[in-house]
N, C-alpha and C positions, 0 to 999 in steps of 0.2 A: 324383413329386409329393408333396410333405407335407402329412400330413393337418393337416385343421385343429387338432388337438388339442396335436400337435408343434409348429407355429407359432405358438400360441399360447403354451409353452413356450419357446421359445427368444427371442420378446417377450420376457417374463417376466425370462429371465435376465439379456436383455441390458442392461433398467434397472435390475437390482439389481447390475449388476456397471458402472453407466455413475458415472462422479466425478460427475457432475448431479444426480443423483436425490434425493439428503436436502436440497436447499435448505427455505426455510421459505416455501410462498405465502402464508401469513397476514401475515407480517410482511412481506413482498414488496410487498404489495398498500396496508398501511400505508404504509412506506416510501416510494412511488409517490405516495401522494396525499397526501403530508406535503411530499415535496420536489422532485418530479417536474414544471417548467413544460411546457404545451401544446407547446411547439415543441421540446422536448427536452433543457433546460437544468434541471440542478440546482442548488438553489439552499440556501445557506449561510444557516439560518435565525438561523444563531449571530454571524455578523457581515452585517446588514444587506442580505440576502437577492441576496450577489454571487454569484460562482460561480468554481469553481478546475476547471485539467486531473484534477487528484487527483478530484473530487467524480465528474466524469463517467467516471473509472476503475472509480473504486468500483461503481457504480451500471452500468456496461456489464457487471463480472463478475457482481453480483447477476442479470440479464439474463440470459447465458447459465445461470447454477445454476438460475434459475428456469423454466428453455427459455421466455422468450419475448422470443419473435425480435421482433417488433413492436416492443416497445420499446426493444430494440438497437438496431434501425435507426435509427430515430427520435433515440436516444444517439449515435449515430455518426455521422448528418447531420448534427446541428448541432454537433456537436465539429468533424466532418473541417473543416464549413464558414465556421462562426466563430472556430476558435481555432488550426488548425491556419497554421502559418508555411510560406509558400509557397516558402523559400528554402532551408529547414533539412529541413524536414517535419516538425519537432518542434511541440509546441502552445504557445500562448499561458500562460500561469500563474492569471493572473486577469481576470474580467470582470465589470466594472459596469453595469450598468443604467441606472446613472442618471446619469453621465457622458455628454455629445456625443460624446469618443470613449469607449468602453465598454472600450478595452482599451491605456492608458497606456503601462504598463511591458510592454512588449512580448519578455519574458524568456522563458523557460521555467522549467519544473520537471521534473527528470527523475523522480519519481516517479508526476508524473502519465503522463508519456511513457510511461513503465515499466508501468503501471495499465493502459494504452489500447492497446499492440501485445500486454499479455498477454491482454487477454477478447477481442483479433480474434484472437487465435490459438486460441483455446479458443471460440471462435465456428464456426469452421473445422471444430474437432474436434465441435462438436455439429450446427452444420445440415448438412456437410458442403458448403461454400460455399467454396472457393479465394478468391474474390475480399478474404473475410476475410483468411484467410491472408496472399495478396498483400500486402494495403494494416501487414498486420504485417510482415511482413523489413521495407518498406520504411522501416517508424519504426527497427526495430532496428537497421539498415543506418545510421540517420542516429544512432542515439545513439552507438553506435562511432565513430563519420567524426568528430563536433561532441563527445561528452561526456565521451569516457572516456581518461584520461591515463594515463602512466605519472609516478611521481612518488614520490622519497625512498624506491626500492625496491620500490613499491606497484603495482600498476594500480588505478585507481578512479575509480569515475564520481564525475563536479563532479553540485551539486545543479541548476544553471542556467549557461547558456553563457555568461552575464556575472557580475562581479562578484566572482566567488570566488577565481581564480586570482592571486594577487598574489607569486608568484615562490616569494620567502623565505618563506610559507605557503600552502597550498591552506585551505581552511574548506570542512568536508564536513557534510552531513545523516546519522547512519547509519540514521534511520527509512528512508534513500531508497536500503537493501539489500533490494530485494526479491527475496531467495535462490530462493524458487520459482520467481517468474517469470523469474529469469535463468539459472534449471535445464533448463524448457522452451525458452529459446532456445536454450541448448546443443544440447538433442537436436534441435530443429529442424535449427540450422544446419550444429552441429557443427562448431562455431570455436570455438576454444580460448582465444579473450578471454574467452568467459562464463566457462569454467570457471576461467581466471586471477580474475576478479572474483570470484566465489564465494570463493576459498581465499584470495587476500589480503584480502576483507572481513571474511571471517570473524576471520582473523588481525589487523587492525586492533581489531573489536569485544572479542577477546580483553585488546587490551590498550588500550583506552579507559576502564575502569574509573576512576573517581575517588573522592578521598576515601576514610572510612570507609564508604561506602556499598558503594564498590566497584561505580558503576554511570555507563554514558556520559553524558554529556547530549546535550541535544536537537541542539548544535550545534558541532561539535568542528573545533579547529586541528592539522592536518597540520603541523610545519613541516622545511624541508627538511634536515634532519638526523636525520627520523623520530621528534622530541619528538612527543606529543599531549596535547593540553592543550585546556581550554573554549576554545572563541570568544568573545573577549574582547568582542564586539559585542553578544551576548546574556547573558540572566542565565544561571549554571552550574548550573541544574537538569537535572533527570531530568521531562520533564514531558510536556505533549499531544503534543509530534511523537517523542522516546524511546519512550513505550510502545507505538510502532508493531514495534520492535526485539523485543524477546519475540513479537509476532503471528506476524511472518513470520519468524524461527528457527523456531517451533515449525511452521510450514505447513510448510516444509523439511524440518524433522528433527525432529518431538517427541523425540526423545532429546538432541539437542544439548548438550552440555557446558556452550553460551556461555547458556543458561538457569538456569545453578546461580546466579548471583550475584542472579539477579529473586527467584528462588524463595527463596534466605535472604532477602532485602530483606522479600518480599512474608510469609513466615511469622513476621514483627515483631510481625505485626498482625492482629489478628481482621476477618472478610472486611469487614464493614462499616464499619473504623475503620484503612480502609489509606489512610493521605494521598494527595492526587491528585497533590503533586508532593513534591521534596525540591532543597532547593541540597546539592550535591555536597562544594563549599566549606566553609560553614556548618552544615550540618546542617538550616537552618531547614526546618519543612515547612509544606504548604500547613497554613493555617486550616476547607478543608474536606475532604470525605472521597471515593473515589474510588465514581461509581455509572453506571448507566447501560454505555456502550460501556466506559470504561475497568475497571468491575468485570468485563466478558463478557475481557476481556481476562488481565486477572490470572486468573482460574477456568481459560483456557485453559492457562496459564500453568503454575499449580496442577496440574493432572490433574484438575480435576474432572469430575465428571459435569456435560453442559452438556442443559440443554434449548432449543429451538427457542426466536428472540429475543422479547419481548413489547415493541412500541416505544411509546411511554408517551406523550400529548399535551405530555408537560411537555420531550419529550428532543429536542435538536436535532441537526441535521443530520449534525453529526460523531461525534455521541455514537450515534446512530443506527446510522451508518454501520459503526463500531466493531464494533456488537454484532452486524451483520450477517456482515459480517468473516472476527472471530472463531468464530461459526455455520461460515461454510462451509471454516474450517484445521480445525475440528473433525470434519469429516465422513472 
């Protein structure tokens, strides 16, 4: 039998040696009651207090970093149960409140998808609950089956099961590479479509670079000759859904090579006077300056030394969300 003393030791180590432990409860508990609805909806202070599969990603993995389980669940029933698509298993993208039907475009988003099988699976690993687990293969199961193509060479997940495939070009997100979590599905599954998607995404982001900048935008053309060029549908910025790309490189691989081109962009500029966005094209850059989630982002970026997030009455949802994020690739 072990004394109390060793038990209390081996406690000890096993939270200083557990990925959970350095979350931030202060900014947790902010966070929470900034954007956190009674029935488990978060909500998009920044456009009209709607709600995305992405928002309730975010906010399930803060959940597990911050061990509490309560409000996972609570993130999980009303995701599993409003938004999740009973035919695909994949979720809904976005939801309105104030719409009769609350969920129009009935699309997905595989980054939310992506977001929501990776905090059940790191659910699993902290309360030790199968059931988490479970209900994760079975989303991943379903992004293989519905999302992930082979195409002009590549394998790569589509950002949404409609809309994007149009032959003679695919149009990809590559905010919606999330290298870690499609690391841990590897080791879960040990299917070798993850690790195909990891090395030809990465190999794409290599060569998505534009312009002088030398940097993807937010919304990039596949076409099937293996040109890559901007999405002709959006403006050819580097902007809010791009600086997702440096986040999750660096949760993957702080050392990552495909980080050199942020980090010369990003050392243009003194921290405070780093444009939020830039066209690729033109050079034009945003009129204001990057703060909030997008500065926790570039710092991670950087190598800086990060301390725990401070989230600010003025910062909304996504900005928020951001610097949460960022917080926990840092740990």
């Amino acid at each position: 039998m072990l004394k109390p003393v060793w038990t209390t030791l081996i406690v000890v180590m096993a939270l200083m040696c557990s990925p959970f432990t350095q979350a931030s409860p202060q900014a947790w508990d902010v966070y929470k009651a900034r954007f956190l609805m009674p029935d488990g909806r978060i909500i998009d202070t920044g456009n009209k207090g709607i709600s995305h599969s992405e928002g309730q990603g975010f906010a399930m993995l803060g959940a597990v970093y911050n061990n509490d389980r309560q409000t996972f669940d609570k993130l999980w029933q009303w995701t599993r149960q409003t938004l999740q698509n009973k035919q695909t298993g994949l979720f809904y993208w976005r939801y309105n409140p104030t719409l009769a039907d609350p969920i129009t475009d009935k699309n997905n988003a595989t980054d939310g998808d992506t977001l929501i099988a990776w905090a059940l699976l790191k659910a699993e690993s902290r309360w030790q609950d199968k059931r988490y687990g479970k209900a994760s293969d079975e989303i991943t199961k379903s992004l293989l089956a519905h999302m992930v193509i082979d195409y002009a060479g590549y394998k790569v997940m589509l950002p949404g099961k409609d809309g994007f495939n149009h032959n003679s070009e695919i149009i990809l997100n590559p905010s919606y590479f999330v290298f870690p979590a499609w690391a841990d599905f590897a080791k879960r599954s040990h299917l070798q479509a993850w690790q195909t998607l990891i090395q030809d995404g990465q190999t794409l982001l290599g060569e998505m670079g534009q312009g002088s900048v030398n940097l993807p935008t937010d919304w990039v053309s596949l076409r099937a000759d293996g040109q890559l060029l901007p999405a002709k549908e959006w403006p050819a910025r580097m902007s809010f859904d791009a600086i997702r790309i440096p986040l999750y490189l660096y949760w993957y691989d702080k050392k990552s090579p495909l980080l050199l081109p942020w980090r010369i962009w990003f050392s243009q500029f003194s921290r405070l006077q780093t444009p939020a966005w830039v066209n690729v094209e033109t050079n034009e850059k945003a009129p204001y300056m990057m703060a909030g989630g997008l500065l926790a982002v570039r710092d991670l970026t950087m190598g800086e030394v990060m301390t725990a997030p401070q989230i600010t009455p003025q910062e909304d949802y996504y900005s928020a969300s951001l610097s949460m994020l960022a917080w926990l690739a840092y740990q």
